[in-house]
C-alpha positions in Angstrom: -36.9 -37.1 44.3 -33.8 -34.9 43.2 -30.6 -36.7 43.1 -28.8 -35.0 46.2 -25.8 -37.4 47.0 -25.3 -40.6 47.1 -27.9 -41.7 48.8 -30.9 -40.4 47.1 -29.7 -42.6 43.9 -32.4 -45.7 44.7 -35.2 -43.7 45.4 -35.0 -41.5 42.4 -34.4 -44.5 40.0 -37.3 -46.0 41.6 -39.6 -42.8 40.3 -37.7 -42.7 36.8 -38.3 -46.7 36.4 -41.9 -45.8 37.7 -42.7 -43.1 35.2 -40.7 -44.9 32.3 -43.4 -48.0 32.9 -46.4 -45.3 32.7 -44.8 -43.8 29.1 -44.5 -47.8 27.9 -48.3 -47.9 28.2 -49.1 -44.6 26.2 -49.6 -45.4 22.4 -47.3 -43.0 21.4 -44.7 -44.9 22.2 -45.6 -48.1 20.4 -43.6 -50.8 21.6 -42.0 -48.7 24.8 -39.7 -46.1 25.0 -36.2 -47.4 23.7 -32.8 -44.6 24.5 -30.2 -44.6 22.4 -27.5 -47.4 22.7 -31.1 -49.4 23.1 -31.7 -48.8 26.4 -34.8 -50.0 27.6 -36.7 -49.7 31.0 -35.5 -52.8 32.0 -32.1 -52.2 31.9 -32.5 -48.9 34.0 -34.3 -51.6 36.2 -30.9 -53.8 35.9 -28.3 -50.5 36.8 -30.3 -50.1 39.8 -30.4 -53.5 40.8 -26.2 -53.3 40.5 -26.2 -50.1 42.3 -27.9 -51.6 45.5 -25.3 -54.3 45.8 -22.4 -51.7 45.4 -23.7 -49.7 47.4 -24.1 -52.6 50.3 -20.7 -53.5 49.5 -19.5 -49.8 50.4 -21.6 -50.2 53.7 -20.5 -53.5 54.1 -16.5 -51.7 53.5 -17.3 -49.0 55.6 -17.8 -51.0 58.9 -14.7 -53.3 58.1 -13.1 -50.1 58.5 -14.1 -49.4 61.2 -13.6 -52.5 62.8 -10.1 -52.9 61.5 -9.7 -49.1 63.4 -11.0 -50.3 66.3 -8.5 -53.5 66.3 -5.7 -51.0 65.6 -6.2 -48.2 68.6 -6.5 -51.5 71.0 -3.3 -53.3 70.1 -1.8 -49.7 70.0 -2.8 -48.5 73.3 -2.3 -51.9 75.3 1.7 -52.2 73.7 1.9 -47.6 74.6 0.8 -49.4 78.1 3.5 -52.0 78.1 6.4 -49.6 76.9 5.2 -46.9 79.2 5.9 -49.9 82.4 9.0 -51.3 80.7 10.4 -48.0 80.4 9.8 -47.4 84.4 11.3 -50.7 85.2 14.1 -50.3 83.6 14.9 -46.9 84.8 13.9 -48.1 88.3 16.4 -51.2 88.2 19.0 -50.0 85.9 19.2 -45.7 87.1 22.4 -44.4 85.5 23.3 -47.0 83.2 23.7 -47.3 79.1 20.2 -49.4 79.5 18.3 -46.4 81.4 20.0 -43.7 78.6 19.3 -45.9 75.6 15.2 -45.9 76.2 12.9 -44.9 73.3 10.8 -42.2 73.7 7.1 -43.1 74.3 4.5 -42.8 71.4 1.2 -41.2 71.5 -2.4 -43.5 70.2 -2.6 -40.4 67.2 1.4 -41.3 66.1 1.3 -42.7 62.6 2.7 -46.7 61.6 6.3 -45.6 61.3 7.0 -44.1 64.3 5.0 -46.5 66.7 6.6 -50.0 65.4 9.9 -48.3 65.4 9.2 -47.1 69.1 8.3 -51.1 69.8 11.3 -52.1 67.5 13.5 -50.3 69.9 11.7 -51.6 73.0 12.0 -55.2 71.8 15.8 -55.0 71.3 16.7 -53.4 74.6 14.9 -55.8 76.2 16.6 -58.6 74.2 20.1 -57.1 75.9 19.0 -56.8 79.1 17.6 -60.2 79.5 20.9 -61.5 78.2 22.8 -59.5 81.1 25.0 -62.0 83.2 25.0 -62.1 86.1 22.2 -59.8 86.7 22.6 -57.2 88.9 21.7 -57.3 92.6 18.5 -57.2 93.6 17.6 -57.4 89.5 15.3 -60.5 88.4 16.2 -61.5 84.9 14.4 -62.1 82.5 12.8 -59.0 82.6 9.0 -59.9 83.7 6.2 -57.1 83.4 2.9 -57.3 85.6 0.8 -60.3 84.6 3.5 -62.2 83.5 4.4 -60.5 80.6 7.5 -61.2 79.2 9.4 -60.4 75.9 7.9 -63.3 74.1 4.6 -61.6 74.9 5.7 -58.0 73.7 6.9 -59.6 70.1 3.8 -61.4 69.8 2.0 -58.4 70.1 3.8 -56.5 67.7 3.2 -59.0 65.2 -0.8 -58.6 66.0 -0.4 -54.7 65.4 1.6 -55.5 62.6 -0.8 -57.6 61.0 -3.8 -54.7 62.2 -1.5 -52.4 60.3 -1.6 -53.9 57.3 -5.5 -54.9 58.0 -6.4 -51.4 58.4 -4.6 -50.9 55.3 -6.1 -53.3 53.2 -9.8 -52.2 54.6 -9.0 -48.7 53.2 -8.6 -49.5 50.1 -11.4 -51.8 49.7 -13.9 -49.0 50.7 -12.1 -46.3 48.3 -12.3 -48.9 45.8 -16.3 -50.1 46.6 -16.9 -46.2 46.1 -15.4 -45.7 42.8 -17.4 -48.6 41.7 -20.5 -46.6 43.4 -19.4 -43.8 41.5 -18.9 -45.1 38.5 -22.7 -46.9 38.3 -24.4 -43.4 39.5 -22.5 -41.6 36.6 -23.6 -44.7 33.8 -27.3 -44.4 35.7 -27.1 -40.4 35.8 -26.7 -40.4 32.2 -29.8 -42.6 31.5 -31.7 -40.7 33.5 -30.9 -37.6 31.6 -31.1 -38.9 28.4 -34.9 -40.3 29.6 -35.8 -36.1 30.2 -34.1 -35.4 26.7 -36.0 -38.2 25.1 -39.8 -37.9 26.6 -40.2 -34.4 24.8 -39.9 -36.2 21.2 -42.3 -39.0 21.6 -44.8 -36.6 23.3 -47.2 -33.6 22.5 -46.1 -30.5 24.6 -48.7 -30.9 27.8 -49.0 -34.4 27.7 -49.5 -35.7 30.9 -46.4 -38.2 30.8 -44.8 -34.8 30.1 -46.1 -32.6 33.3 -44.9 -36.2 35.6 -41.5 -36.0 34.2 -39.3 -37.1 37.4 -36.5 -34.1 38.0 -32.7 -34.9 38.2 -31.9 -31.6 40.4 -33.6 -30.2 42.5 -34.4 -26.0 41.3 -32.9 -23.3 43.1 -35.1 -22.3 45.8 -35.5 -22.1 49.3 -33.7 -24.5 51.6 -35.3 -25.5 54.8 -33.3 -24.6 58.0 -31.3 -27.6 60.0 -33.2 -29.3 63.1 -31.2 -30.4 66.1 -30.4 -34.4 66.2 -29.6 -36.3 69.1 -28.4 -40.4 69.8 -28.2 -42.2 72.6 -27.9 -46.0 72.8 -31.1 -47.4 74.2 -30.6 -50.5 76.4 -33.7 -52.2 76.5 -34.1 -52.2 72.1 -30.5 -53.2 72.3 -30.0 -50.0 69.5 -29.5 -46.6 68.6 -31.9 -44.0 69.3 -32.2 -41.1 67.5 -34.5 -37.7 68.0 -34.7 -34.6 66.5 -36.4 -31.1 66.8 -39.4 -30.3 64.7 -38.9 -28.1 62.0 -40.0 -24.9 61.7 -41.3 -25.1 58.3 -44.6 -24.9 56.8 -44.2 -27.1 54.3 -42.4 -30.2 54.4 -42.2 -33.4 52.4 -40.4 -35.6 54.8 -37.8 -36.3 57.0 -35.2 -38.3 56.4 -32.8 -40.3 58.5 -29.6 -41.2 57.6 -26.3 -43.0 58.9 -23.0 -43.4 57.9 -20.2 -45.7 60.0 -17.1 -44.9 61.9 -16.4 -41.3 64.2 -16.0 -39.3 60.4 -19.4 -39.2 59.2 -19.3 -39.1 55.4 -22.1 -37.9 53.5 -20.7 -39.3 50.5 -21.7 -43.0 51.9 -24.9 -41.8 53.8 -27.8 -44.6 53.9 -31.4 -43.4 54.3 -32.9 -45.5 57.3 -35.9 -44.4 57.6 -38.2 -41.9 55.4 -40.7 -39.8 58.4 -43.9 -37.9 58.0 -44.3 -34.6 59.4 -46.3 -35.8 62.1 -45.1 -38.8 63.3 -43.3 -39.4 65.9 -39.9 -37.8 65.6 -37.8 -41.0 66.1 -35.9 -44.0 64.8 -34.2 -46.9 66.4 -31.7 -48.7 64.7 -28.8 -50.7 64.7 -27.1 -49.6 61.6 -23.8 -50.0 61.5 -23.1 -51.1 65.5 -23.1 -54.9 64.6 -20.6 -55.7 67.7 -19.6 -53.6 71.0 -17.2 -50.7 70.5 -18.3 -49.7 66.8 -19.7 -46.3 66.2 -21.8 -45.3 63.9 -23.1 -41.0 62.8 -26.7 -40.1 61.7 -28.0 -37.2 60.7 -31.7 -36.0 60.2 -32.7 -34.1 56.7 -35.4 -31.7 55.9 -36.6 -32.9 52.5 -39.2 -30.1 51.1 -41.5 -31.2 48.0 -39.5 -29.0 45.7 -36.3 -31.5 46.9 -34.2 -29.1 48.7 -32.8 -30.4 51.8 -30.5 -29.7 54.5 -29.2 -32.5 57.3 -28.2 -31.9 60.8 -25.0 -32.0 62.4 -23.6 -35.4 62.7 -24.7 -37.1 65.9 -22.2 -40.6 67.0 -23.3 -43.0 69.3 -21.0 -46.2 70.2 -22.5 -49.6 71.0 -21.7 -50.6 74.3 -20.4 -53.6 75.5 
């Protein structure tokens, strides 16, 4: 298979360690094929090996992510909630005073760190003055109480929790960048094996040679590539996971299908995982809960046309989000 991204990386090494095993058995190459640097089989066997962990630790990144987004947009929208019904209270019992004038604007869910804890900053110190009014006004009940009991001590605690998702988020985002570099950086050492394994084969053996004519491909030839088919996901109830269909293609030809899936509501095709390899004509469907671990994760797939000469092309990106 053709390294295409990412996530074609394991099954390609599986055909180069495959082939490299076949030209170990040939007596041309005495005691097995040995790159320069004295690279054997088994340490292609070894970079692969690390490649699958990294690669699980990007997934692994990837839904901590998302999780630590999901943490952030709650704590966000329930204190835009609270602000939104301070703000009215305090316009209701104290219209045409300093207090009422003195209000911070109202953030949206989209407004970045800086502005929303300054917003709550704000908030938390008006509310500090007004509880401390004495006597309190007539028909004013002091401290200042919101629905459900919800007092200032409440608000502060809260900002502390977004603070903390804040820096969680934070923290998440650089692990994942990280666990990709670390992806990267084991596809380029394994790339360059794998190229120097074409460039060796041709001196060991006789132009035809069978090991020769098997040689696994790095890149796929310029050619032909097979039009997109139309993906859909729903969450199916009874399996408790993702479903996902897609269209038949139109092609005469085709090698496989392939599903993929990627976490979060941004699919990146840079940390696609294949879940499922499928046959022409089988049943055109997977169900999976990749990625959707706990209730209110999403999770994107797509759906490749893989033809034998490797070309490919995905869907669009299809997101489904668990329930709860």
């Amino acid at each position: 298979m053709p390294i295409s991204g990412p996530s074609s990386y394991p099954r390609t090494i599986d055909e180069f360690t495959s082939h490299w095993a076949g030209a170990n058995a040939q007596p041309q190459a005495g005691a097995g094929i040995v790159l320069k640097g004295g690279i054997a089989q088994s340490y292609l066997v070894s970079m692969g090996n690390n490649l699958g962990t990294v690669r699980d630790q990007v997934a692994g990144m990837g839904v901590e992510d998302t999780l630590a987004g999901e943490q952030l947009v709650m704590l966000v929208t329930r204190l835009q909630v609270r602000m939104v019904e301070f703000n009215a209270r305090v316009r209701a019992d104290f219209e045409g005073t300093a207090y009422a004038r003195s209000l911070p604007l109202a953030f949206t869910v989209a407004e970045g760190e800086g502005l929303v804890r300054d917003a709550l900053r704000k908030v938390s110190l008006l509310w500090t003055k007004i509880d401390a009014i004495s006597p309190a006004p007539a028909g004013v009940a002091l401290p200042l109480v919101l629905m459900g009991n919800y007092d200032r001590a409440s608000f502060d605690t809260d900002r502390q929790s977004l603070r903390e998702a804040f820096g969680a988020l934070s923290a998440a985002e650089v692990n994942l960048r990280l666990a990709r570099e670390q992806r990267n950086d084991a596809q380029d050492l394994i790339y360059a094996v794998l190229k120097a394994y074409r460039a060796k084969l041709p001196s060991v053996f006789p132009a035809g040679h069978a090991v020769l004519e098997s040689m696994p491909v790095l890149r796929a030839a310029p050619g032909h590539t097979p039009d997109a088919v139309t993906a859909a996901v729903v969450w199916d109830v009874p399996a408790a996971q993702a479903k996902v269909t897609w269209t038949a293609s139109p092609e005469a030809d085709i090698a496989r299908y392939e599903v993929r899936g990627a976490s979060g509501e941004s699919y990146v095709a840079a940390d696609e995982t294949v879940l499922a390899t499928v046959a022409p004509g089988d049943a055109r469907e997977l169900l999976t809960d990749f990625a959707l671990p706990t209730a209110g994760l999403t999770a994107g797939f797509k759906v490749y046309v893989v033809l034998p000469t490797g070309n490919e092309r995905g869907s669009e990106a299809v997101y489904v989000t668990r329930p709860a």
